[in-house]
C-alpha positions as CSV (number, residue, x, y, z in Angstrom):
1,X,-5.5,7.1,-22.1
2,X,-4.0,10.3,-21.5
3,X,-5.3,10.6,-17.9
4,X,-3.2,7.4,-16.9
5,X,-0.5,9.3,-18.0
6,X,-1.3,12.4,-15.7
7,X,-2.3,10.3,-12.9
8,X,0.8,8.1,-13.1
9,X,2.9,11.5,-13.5
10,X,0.9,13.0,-10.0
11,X,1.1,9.5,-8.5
12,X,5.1,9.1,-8.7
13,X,5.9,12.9,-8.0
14,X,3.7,12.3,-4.7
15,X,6.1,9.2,-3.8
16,X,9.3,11.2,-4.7
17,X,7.6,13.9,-2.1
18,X,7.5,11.2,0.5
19,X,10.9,9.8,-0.4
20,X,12.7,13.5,0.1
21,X,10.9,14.2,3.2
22,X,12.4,10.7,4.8
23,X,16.0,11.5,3.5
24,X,15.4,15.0,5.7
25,X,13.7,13.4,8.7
26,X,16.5,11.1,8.9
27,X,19.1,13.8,8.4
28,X,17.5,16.2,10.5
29,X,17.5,13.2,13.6
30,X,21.5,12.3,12.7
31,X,22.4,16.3,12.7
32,X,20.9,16.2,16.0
33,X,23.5,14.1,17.7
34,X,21.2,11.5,19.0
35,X,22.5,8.3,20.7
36,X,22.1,4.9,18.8
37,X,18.4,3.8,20.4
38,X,17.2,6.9,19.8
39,X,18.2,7.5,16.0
40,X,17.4,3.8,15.9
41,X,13.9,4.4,16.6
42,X,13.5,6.9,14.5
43,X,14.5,5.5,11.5
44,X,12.4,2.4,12.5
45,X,9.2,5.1,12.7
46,X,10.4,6.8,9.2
47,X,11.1,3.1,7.4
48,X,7.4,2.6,6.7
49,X,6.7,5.7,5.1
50,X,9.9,5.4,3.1
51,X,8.7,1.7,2.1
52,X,5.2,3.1,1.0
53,X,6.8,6.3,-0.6
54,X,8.7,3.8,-3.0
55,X,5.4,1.6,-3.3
56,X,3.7,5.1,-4.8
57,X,6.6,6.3,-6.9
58,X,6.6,2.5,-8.1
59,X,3.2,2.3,-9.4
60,X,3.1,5.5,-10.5
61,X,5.8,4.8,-13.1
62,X,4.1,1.3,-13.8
63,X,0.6,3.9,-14.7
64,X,2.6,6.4,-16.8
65,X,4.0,3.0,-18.5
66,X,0.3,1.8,-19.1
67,X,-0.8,5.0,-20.1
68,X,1.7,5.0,-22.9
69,X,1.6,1.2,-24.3
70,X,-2.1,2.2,-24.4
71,X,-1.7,5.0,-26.0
């Protein structure tokens, strides 16, 4: 069960990925000085990816949990 392990492990550090490069996309947009409709549409656009990031860090953890009760 050692592979649930890994693939939970690869799984969560691709969702913590996705999580950082939201927090600079939004960052990046707000050092930019934009007006409220346009930062507003961007974090509408990056608020998916950030949701599904989550989602993958999520179950990643809930594998590596698996992996070990398993184990």
């Amino acid at each position: 069960m050692d592979y649930l392990i890994w693939a939970g492990g690869a799984l969560s550090l691709t969702g913590m990925i996705g999580l950082v490069w939201c927090v600079i996309v939004v960052l990046r947009a707000k050092r930019k000085g934009l007006d409220d409709d346009q930062l507003r549409a961007v974090l509408q656009s990056v608020l998916p990816r950030n949701l599904g990031a989550l989602l993958l860090s999520v179950l990643g953890l809930m594998l590596i949990m698996v992996g070990l009760f398993l184990r």
